[in-house]
Each structure stands twice: as C-alpha cells, then as structure tokens.
KOLGUMAR-124751 format. One record per atom (N, C-alpha, C): residue in three letters; atom name; y, z, x. Coordinates in pm, whole numbers. Atoms other than C-alpha are relative to their C-alpha. Example, Ala and Ser with C-alpha at 12.3 -4.5 7.8 and 13.67 -1.06 7.14 Angstrom:
<pts>
<pt type="ALA" atom="N" north="-119" up="0" east="89"/>
<pt type="ALA" atom="CA" north="-450" up="780" east="1230"/>
<pt type="ALA" atom="C" north="120" up="0" east="90"/>
<pt type="SER" atom="N" north="-119" up="-6" east="-82"/>
<pt type="SER" atom="CA" north="-106" up="714" east="1367"/>
<pt type="SER" atom="C" north="109" up="73" east="-77"/>
</pts>
This chain:
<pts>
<pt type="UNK" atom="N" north="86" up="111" east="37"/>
<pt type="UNK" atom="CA" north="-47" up="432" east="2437"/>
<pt type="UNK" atom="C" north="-65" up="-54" east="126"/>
<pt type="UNK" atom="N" north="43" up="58" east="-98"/>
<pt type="UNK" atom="CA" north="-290" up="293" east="2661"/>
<pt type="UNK" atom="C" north="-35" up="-164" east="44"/>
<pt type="UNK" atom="N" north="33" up="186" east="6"/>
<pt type="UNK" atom="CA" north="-320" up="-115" east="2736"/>
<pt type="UNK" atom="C" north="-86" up="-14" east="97"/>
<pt type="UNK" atom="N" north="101" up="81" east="-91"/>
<pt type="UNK" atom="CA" north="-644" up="-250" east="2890"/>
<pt type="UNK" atom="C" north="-4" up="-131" east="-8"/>
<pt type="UNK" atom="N" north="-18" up="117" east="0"/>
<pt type="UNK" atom="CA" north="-629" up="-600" east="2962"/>
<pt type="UNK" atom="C" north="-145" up="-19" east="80"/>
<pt type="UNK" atom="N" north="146" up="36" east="-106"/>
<pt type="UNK" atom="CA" north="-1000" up="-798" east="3039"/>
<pt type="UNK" atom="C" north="66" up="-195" east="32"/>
<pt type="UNK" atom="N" north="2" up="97" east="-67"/>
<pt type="UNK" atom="CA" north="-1000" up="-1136" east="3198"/>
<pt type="UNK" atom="C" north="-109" up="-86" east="-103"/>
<pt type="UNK" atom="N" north="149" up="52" east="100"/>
<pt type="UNK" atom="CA" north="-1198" up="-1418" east="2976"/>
<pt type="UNK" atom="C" north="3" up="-100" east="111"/>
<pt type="UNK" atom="N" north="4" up="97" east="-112"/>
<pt type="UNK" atom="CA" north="-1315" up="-1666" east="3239"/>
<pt type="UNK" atom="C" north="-81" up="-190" east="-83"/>
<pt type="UNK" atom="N" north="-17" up="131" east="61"/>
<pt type="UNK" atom="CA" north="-1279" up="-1999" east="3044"/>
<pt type="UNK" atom="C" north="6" up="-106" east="27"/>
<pt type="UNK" atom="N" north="-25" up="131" east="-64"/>
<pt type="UNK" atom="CA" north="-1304" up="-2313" east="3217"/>
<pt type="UNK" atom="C" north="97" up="51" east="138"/>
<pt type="UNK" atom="N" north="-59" up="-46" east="-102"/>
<pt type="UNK" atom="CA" north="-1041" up="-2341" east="3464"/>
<pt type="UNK" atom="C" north="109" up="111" east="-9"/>
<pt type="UNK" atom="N" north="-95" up="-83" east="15"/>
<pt type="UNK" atom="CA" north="-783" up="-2154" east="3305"/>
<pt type="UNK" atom="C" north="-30" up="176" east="-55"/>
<pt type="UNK" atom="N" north="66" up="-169" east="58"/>
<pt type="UNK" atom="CA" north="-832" up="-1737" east="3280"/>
<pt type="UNK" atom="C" north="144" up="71" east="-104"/>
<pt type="UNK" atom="N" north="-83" up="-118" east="113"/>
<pt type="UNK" atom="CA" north="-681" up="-1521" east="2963"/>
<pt type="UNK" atom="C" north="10" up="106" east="3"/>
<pt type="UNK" atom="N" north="37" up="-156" east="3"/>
<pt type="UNK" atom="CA" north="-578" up="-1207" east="2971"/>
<pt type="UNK" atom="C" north="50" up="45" east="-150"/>
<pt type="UNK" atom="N" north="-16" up="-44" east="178"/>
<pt type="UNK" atom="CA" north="-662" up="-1039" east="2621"/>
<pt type="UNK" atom="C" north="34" up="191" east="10"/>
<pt type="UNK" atom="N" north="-74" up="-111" east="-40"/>
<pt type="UNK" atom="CA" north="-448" up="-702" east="2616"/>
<pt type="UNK" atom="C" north="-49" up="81" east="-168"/>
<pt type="UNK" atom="N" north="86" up="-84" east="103"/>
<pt type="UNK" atom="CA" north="-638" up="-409" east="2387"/>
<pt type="UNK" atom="C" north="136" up="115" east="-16"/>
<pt type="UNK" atom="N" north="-122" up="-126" east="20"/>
<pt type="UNK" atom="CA" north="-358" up="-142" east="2274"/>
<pt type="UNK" atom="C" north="-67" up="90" east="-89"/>
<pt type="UNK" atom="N" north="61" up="-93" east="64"/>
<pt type="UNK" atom="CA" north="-487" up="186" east="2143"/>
<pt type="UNK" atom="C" north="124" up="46" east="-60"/>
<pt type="UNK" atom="N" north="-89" up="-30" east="82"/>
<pt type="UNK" atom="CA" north="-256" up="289" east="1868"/>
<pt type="UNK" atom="C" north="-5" up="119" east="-45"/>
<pt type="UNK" atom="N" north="-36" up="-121" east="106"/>
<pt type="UNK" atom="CA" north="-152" up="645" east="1682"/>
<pt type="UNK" atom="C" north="-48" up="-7" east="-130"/>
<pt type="UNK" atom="N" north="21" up="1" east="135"/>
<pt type="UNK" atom="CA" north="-273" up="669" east="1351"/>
<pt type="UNK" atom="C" north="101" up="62" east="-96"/>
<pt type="UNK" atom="N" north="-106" up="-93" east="89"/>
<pt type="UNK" atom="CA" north="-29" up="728" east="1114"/>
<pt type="UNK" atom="C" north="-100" up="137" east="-112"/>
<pt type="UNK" atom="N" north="70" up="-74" east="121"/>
<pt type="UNK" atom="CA" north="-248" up="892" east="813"/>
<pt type="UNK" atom="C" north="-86" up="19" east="32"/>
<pt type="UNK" atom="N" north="182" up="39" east="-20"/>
<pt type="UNK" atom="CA" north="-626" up="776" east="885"/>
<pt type="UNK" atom="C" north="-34" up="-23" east="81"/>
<pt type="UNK" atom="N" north="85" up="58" east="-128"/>
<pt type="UNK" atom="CA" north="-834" up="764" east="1149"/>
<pt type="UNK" atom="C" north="-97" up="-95" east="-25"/>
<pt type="UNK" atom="N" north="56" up="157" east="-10"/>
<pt type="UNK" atom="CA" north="-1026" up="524" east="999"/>
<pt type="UNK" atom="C" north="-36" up="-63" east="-166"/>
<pt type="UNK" atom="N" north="-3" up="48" east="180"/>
<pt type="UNK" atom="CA" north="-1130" up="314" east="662"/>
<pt type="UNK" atom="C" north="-37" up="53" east="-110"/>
<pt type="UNK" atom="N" north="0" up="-57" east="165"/>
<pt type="UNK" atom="CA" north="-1252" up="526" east="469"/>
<pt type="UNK" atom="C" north="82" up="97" east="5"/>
<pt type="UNK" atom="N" north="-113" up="-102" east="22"/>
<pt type="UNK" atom="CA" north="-981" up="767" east="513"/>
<pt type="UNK" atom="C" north="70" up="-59" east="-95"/>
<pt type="UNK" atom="N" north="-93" up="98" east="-30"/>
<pt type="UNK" atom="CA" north="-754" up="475" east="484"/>
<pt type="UNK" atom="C" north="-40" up="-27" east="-191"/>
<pt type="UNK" atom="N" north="-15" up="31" east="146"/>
<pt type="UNK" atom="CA" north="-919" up="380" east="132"/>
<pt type="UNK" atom="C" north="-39" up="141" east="-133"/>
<pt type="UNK" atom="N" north="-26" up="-150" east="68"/>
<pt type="UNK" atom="CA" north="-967" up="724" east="-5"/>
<pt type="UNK" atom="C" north="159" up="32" east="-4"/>
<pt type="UNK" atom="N" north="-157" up="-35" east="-2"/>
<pt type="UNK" atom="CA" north="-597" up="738" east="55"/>
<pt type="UNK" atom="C" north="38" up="-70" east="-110"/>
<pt type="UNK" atom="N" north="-16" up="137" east="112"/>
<pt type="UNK" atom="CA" north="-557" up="423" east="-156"/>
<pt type="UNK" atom="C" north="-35" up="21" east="-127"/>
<pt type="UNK" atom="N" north="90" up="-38" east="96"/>
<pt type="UNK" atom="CA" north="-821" up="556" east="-419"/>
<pt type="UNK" atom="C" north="86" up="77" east="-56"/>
<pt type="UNK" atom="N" north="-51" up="-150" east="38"/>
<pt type="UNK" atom="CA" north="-635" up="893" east="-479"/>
<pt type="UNK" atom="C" north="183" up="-83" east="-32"/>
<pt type="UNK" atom="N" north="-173" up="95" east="61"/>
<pt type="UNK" atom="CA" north="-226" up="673" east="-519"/>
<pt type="UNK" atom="C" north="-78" up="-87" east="-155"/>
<pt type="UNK" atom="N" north="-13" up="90" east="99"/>
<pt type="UNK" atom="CA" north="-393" up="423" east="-755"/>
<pt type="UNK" atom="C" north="-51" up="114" east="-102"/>
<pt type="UNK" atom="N" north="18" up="-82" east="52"/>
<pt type="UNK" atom="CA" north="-531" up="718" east="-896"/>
<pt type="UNK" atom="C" north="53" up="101" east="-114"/>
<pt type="UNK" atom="N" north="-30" up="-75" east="12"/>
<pt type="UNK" atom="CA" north="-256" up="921" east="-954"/>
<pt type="UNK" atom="C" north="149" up="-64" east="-78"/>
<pt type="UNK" atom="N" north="-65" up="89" east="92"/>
<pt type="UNK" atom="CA" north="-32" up="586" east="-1069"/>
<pt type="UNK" atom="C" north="-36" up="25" east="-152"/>
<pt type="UNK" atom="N" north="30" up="-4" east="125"/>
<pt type="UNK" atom="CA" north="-255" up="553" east="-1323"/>
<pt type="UNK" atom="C" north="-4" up="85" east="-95"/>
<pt type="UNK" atom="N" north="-26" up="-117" east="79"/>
<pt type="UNK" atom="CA" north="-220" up="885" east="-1484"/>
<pt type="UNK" atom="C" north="116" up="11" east="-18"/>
<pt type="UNK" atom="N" north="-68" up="-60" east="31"/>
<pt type="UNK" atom="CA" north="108" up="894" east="-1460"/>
<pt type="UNK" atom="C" north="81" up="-134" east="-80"/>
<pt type="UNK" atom="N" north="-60" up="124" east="36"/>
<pt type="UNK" atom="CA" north="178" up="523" east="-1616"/>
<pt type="UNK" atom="C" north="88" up="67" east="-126"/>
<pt type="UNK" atom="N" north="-41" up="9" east="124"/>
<pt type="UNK" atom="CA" north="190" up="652" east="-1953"/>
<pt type="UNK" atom="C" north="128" up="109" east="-25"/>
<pt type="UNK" atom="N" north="-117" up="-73" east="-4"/>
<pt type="UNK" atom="CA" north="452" up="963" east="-1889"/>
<pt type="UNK" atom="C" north="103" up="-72" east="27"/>
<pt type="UNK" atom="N" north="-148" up="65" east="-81"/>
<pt type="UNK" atom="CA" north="689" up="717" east="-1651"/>
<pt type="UNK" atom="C" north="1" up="-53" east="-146"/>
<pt type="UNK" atom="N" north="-75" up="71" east="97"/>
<pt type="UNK" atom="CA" north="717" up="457" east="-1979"/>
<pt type="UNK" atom="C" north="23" up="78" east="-86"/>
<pt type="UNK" atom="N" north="-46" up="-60" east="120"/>
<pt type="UNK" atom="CA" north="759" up="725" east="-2239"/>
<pt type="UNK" atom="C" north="176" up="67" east="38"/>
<pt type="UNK" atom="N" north="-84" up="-61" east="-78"/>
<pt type="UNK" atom="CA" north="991" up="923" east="-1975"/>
<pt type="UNK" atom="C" north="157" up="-103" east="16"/>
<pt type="UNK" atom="N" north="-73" up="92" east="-71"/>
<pt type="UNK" atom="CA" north="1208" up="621" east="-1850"/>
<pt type="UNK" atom="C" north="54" up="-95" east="-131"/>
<pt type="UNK" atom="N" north="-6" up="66" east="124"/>
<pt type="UNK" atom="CA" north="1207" up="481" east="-2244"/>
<pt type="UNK" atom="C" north="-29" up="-185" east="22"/>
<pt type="UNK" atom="N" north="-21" up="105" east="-6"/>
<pt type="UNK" atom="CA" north="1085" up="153" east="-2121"/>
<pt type="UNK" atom="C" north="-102" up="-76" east="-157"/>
<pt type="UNK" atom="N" north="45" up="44" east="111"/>
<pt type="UNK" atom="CA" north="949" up="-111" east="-2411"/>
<pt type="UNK" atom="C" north="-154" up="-91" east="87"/>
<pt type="UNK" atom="N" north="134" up="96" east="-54"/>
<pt type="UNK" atom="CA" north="592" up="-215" east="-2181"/>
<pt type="UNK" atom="C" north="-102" up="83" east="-63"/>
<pt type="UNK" atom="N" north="117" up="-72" east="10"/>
<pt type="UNK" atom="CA" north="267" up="-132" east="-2325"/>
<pt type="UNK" atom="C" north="-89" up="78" east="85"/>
<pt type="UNK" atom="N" north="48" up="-57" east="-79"/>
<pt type="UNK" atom="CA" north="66" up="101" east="-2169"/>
<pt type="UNK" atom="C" north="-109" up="-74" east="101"/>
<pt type="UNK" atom="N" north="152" up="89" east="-13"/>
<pt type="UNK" atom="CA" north="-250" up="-163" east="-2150"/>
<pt type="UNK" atom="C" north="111" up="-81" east="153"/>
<pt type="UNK" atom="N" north="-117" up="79" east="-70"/>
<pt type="UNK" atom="CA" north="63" up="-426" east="-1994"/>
<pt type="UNK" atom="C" north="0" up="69" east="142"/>
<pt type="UNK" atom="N" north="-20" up="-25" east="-188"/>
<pt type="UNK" atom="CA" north="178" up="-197" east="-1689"/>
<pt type="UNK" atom="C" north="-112" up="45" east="53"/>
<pt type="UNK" atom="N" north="66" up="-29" east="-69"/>
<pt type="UNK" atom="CA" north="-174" up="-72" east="-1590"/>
<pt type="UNK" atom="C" north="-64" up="-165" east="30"/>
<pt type="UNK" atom="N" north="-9" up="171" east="-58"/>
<pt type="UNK" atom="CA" north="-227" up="-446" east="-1562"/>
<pt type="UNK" atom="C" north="75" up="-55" east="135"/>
<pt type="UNK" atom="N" north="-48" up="35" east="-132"/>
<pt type="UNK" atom="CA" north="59" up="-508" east="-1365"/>
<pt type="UNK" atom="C" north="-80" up="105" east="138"/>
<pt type="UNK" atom="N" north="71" up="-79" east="-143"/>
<pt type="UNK" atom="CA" north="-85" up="-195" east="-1143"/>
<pt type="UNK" atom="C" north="-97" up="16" east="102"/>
<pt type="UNK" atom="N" north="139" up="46" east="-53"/>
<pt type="UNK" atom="CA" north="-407" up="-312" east="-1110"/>
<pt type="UNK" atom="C" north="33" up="-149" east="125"/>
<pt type="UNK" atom="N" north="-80" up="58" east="-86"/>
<pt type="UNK" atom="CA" north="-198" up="-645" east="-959"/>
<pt type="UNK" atom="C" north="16" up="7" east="82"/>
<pt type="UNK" atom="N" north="-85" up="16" east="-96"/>
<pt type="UNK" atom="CA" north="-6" up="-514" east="-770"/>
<pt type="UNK" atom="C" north="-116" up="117" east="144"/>
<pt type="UNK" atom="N" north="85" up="-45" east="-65"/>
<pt type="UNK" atom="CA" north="-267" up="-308" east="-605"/>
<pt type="UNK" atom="C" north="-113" up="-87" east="49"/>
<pt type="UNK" atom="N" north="123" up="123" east="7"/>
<pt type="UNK" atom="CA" north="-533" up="-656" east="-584"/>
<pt type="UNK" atom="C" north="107" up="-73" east="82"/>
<pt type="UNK" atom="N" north="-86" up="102" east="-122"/>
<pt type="UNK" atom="CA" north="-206" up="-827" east="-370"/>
<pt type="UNK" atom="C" north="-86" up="62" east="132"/>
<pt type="UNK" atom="N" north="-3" up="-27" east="-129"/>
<pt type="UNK" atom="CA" north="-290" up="-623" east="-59"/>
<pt type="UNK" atom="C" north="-166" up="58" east="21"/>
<pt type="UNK" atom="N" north="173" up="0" east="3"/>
<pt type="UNK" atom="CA" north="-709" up="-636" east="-105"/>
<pt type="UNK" atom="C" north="-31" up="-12" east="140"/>
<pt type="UNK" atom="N" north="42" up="62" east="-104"/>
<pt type="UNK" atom="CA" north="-728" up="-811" east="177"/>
<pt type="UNK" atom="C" north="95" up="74" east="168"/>
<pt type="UNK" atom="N" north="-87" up="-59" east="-71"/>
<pt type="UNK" atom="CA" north="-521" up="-593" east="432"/>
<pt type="UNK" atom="C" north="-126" up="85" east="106"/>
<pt type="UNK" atom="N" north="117" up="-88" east="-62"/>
<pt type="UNK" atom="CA" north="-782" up="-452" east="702"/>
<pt type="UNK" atom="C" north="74" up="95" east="102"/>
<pt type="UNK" atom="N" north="-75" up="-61" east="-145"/>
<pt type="UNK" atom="CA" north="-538" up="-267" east="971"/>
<pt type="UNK" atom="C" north="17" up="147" east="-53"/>
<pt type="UNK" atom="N" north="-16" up="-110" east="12"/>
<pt type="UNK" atom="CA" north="-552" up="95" east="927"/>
<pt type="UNK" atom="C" north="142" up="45" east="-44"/>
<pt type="UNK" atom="N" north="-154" up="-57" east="47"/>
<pt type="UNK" atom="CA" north="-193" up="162" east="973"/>
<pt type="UNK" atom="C" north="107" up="-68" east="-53"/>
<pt type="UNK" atom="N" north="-101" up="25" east="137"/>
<pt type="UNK" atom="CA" north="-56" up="-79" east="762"/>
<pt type="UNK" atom="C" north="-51" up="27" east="-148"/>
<pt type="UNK" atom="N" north="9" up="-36" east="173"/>
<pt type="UNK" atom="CA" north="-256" up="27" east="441"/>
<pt type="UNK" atom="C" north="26" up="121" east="33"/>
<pt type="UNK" atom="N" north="-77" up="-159" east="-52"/>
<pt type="UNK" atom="CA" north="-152" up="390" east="587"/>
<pt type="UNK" atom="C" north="181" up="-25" east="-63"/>
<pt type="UNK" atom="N" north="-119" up="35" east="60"/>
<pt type="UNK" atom="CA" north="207" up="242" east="525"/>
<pt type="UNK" atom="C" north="45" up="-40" east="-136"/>
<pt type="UNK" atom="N" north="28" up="12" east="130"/>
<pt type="UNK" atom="CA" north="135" up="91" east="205"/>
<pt type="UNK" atom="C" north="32" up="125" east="-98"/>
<pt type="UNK" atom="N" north="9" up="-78" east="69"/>
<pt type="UNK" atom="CA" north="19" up="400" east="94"/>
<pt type="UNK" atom="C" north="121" up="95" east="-16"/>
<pt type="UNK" atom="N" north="-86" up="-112" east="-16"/>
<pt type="UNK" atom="CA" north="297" up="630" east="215"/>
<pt type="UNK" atom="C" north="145" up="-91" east="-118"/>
<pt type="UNK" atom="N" north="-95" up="79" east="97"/>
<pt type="UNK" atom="CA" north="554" up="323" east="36"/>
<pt type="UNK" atom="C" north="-66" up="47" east="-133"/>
<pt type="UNK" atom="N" north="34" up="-5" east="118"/>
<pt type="UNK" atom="CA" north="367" up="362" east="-302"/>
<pt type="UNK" atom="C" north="3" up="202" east="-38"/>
<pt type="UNK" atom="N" north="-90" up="-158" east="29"/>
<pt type="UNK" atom="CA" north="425" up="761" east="-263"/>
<pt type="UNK" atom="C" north="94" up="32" east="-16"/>
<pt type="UNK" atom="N" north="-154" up="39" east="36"/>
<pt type="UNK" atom="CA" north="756" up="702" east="-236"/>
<pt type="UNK" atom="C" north="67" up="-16" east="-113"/>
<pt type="UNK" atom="N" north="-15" up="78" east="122"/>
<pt type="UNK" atom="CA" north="764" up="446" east="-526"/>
<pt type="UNK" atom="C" north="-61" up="142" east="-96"/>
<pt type="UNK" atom="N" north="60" up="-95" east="91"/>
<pt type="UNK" atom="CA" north="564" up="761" east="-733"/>
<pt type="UNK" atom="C" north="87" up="66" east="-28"/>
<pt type="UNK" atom="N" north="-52" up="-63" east="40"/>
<pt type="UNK" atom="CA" north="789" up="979" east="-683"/>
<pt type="UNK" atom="C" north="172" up="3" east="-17"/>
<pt type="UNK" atom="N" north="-138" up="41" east="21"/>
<pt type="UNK" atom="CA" north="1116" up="800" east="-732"/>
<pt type="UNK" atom="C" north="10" up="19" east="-142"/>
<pt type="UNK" atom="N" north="44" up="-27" east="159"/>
<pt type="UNK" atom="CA" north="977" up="754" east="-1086"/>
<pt type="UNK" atom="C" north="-21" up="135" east="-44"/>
<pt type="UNK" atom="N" north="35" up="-144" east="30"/>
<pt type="UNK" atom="CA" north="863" up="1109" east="-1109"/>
<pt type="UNK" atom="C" north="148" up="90" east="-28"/>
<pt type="UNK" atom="N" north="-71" up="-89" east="-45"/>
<pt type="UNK" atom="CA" north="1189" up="1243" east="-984"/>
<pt type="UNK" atom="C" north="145" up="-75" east="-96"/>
<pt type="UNK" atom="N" north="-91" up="59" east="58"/>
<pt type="UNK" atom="CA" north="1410" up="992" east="-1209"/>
<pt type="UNK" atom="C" north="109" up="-81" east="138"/>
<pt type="UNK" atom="N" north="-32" up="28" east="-94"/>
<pt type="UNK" atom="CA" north="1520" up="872" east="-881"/>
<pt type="UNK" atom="C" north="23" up="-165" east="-48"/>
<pt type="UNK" atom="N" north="-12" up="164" east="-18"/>
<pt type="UNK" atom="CA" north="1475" up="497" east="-960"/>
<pt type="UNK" atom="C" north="-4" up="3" east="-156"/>
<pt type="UNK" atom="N" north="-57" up="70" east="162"/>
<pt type="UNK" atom="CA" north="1605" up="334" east="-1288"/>
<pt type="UNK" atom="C" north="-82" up="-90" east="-42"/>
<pt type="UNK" atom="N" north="116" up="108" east="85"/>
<pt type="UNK" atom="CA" north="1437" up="145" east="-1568"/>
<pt type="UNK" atom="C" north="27" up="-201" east="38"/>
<pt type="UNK" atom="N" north="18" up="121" east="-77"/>
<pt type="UNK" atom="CA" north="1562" up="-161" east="-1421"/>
<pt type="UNK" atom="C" north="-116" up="-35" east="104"/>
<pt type="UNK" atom="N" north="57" up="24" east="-66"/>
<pt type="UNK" atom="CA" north="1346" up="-134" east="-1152"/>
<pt type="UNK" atom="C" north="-115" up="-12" east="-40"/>
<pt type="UNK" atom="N" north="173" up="35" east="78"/>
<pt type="UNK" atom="CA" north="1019" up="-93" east="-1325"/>
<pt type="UNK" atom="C" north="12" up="-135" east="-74"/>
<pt type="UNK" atom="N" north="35" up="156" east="67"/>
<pt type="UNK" atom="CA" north="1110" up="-382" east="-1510"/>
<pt type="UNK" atom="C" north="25" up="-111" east="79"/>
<pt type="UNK" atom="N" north="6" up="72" east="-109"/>
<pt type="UNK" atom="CA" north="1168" up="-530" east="-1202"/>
<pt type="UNK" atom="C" north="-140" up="-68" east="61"/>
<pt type="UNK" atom="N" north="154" up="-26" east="-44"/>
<pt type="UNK" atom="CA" north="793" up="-488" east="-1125"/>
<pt type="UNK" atom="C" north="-79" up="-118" east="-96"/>
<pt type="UNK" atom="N" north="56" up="44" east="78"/>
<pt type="UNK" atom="CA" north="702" up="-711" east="-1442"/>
<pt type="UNK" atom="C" north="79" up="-163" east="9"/>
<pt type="UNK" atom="N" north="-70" up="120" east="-11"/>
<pt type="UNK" atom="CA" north="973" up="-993" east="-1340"/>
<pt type="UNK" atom="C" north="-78" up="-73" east="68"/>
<pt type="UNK" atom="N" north="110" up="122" east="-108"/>
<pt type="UNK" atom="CA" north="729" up="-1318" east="-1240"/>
<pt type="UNK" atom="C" north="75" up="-91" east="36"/>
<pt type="UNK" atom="N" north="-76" up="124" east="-42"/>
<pt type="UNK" atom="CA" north="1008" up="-1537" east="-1147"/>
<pt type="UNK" atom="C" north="21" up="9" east="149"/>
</pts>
C-alpha cells in the first residue's frame, strides 16, 4: 500500500491529509462494483420462490421480494468500492446457505422480524 500525505496550509496551523491506495477486493471500480450488486439481487430474486417452497416457509412470494428489495435499498447509499465488494461477497454467502440448506427457516424468518 502506498500513503502520500499533502500539507493543507490553513491559517497558522498545517494538516497533513494522508491518501492510502487500497487493493480491490472484487471491483476496480463502480460499475464493476454495481454490476456485481445487479447480478446478487438478480439471482436472489429468482431464487426467492424455490428457497420458500424448498425451506416450507409460510411468506408470500410478493412479501419476501419486498423484504429483498429492503434489504437491498438499506445500503443505497454506500459509495466505497470495497465495502459494497463485501456486501456483495456476504449476500453470496447468504445465497448459498439457502441454496445449500445450510441455514434454517428460522433464519429467513429472521429477515422479516421488525422488532
């Protein structure tokens, strides 16, 4: 990693503002970053209706692509490359816990708990 530090010459007192060039986890840059995003919410949404038939939960189909839409509209506002890189790689995770029977119907109904 490389750190450049510039000097801001501010009145009497000088700042030093320290620049860190970072690794990219996934994306080199935003539209990678939301093409990554595009292709998960993507691939949620196709698979909503197998996980509740699969997992026997009692949510409507309409219901959890609701919550998904949600829970995907929390982190709108997220501009840093490699934390919606992280995001994304968590919600792959979350895909295929469900996919793999890995995670229990508790947990999805965990997802719908607003308390």
């Amino acid at each position: 990693a490389v750190v450049s530090t510039q000097s801001t010459g501010e009145s009497s007192m000088s700042r030093q503002v320290a620049t860190k060039i970072v690794r990219p986890i996934l994306s080199k840059n935003h539209v990678e970053a939301r093409a990554g995003v595009t292709a998960l919410y993507r691939d949620f949404y196709r698979e909503l209706d197998w996980t509740c038939r699969s997992h026997l939960l009692d949510i409507s189909i309409a219901d959890a692509r609701r919550k998904l839409r949600s829970e995907f509209l929390k982190h709108k506002d997220v501009t840093d490359v490699r934390v919606i890189d992280m995001l994304v790689v968590k919600g792959r995770m979350s895909l295929e816990e469900f996919n793999k029977f890995w995670a229990q119907s508790y947990t999805a109904y965990s997802y719908f708990d607003d308390t």
